[in-house]
NUMI-947423 format. One record per residue (C-alpha): residue in one letter; x, y, z. Coordinates in steps of 0.02 Angstrom, whole numbers, padded with zeros to 5 digits, always signed. Each point is the difference from the previous one (the first is absolute). Layout:
NUMI-947423
AXYZ;...
end
This chain:
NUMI-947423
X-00137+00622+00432;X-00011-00145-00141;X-00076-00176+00106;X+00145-00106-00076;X-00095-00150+00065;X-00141+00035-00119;X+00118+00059-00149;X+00068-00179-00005;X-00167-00087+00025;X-00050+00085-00157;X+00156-00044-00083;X-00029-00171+00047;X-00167-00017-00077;X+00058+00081-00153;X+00120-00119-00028;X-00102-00156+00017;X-00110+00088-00142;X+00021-00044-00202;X+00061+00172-00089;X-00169-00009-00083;X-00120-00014+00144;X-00112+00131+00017;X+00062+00000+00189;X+00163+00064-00034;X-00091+00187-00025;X-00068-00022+00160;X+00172-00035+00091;X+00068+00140-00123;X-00145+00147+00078;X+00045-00081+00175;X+00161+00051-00011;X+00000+00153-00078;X-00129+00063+00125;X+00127-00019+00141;X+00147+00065-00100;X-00111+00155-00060;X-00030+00059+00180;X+00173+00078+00053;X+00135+00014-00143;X+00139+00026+00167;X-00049-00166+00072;X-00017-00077-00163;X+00185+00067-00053;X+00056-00086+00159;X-00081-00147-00022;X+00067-00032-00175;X+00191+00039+00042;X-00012-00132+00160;X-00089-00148-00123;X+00083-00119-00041;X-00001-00044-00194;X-00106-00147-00021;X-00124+00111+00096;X+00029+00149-00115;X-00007-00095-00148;X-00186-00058+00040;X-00035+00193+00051;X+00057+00071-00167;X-00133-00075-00084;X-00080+00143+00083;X+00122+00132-00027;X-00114+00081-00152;X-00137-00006+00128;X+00106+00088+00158;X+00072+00133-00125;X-00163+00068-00087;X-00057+00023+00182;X+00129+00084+00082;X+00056+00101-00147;X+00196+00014+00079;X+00128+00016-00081;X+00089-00057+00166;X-00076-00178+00002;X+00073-00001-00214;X+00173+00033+00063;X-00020-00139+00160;X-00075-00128-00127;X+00188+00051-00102;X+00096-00033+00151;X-00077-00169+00023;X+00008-00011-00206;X+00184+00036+00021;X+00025-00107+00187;X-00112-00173-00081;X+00075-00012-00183;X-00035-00196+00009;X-00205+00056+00033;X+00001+00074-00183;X-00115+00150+00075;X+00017+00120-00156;X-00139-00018-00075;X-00130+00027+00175;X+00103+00147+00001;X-00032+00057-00159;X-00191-00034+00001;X+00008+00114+00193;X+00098+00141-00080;X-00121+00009-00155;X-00158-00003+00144;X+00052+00179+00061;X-00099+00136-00079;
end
């Protein structure tokens, strides 16, 4: 099961962090190490986010995607494409879809 207590402490760090601090890679691995682990749990975890949440994870979304290698996780991140329009998502998606070999 995803520790949702340490997803948004990572979030929270990220987000106190400049776009170009070398940090932000760090937060980025972080991340994708927990979302790598179980693509079910990670699934579920995306679809119960909320979308200021899942707008900081799809930085990541490249990251999750090359890992997994699912074509399920492409058609959640179009759901949540499809159920955030105001996020602007479509191009994390694109960059996850193009990260499947």
């Amino acid at each position: 099961m995803i520790d949702n207590k340490k997803v948004k402490k990572i979030i929270s760090e990220r987000k106190k962090l400049h776009p170009d601090d070398p940090a932000v890679e760090k937060k980025w691995s972080e991340l994708t190490d927990i979302f790598k682990e179980n693509e079910k749990e990670t699934i579920k975890y995306l679809e119960n986010c909320e979308g200021e949440e899942l707008e900081w994870i799809s930085e990541i979304f490249e990251d999750i995607s090359e890992k997994l290698q699912s074509k399920k996780f492409i058609d959640t991140l179009e759901l949540l494409e499809k159920k955030y329009p105001e996020l602007d998502l479509k191009m994390d998606v694109e960059f996850a879809k193009k990260a499947i070999n």
